[in-house]
Legacy VTK file of the C-alpha trace (Angstrom):
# vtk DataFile Version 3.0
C-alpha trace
ASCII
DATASET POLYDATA
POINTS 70 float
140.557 74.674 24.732
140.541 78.319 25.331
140.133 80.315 28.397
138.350 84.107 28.981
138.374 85.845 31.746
135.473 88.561 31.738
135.204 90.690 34.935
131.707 91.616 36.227
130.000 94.000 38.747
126.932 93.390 40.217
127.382 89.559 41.320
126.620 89.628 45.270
125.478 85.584 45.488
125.210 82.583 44.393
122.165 82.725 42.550
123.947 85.824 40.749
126.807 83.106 39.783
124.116 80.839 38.406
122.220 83.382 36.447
125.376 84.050 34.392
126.519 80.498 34.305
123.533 79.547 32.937
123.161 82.384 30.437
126.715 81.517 29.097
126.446 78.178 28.531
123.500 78.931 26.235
126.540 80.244 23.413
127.508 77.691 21.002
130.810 76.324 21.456
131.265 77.061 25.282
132.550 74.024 27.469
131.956 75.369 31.065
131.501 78.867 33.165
132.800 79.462 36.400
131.217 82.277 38.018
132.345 83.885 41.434
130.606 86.732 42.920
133.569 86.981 45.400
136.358 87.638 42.664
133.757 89.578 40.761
134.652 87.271 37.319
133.949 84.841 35.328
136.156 82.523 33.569
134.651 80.633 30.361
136.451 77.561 28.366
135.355 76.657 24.903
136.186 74.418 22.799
136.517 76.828 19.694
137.050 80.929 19.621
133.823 82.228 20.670
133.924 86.476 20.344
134.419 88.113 24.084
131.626 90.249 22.563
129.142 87.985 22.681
129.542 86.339 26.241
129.955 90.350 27.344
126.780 91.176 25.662
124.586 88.212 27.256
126.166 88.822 31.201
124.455 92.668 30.330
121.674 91.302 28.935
120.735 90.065 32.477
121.834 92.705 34.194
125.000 92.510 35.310
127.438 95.100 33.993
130.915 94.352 32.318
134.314 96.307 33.118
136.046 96.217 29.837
140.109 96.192 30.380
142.431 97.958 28.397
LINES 1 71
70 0 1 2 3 4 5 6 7 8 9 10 11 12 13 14 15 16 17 18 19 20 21 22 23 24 25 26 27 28 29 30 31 32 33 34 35 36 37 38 39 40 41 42 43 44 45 46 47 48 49 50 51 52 53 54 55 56 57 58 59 60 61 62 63 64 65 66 67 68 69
């Protein structure tokens, strides 16, 4: 299993939390998604190497935005 940590501004609930869950657990390969608004991040397991990219690029698609870390 593998674990990613993606940080994200613009959760402020729990409906926030389940708007990303649920748009991350649409990606192939992903196990579960653990959203909290209060750390402001998400952490995603999968069961294969799914590209950061692609789970950064659907949390935007819904509106939320993504702080990239160098």
């Amino acid at each position: 299993m593998k674990e990613t940590v993606i940080k994200v501004k613009g959760m402020v609930c729990e409906g926030c939390e389940k708007r990303v869950q649920n748009a991350l657990k649409n990606i192939e390969g992903i196990e579960e998604v653990m959203a909290d608004h209060n750390k402001g991040n998400v952490v995603i397991t999968s069961k294969e190497e799914v590209e950061k990219s692609i789970m950064e690029e659907k949390i935007e698609d819904i509106g939320f935005e993504v702080i990239k870390e160098d």
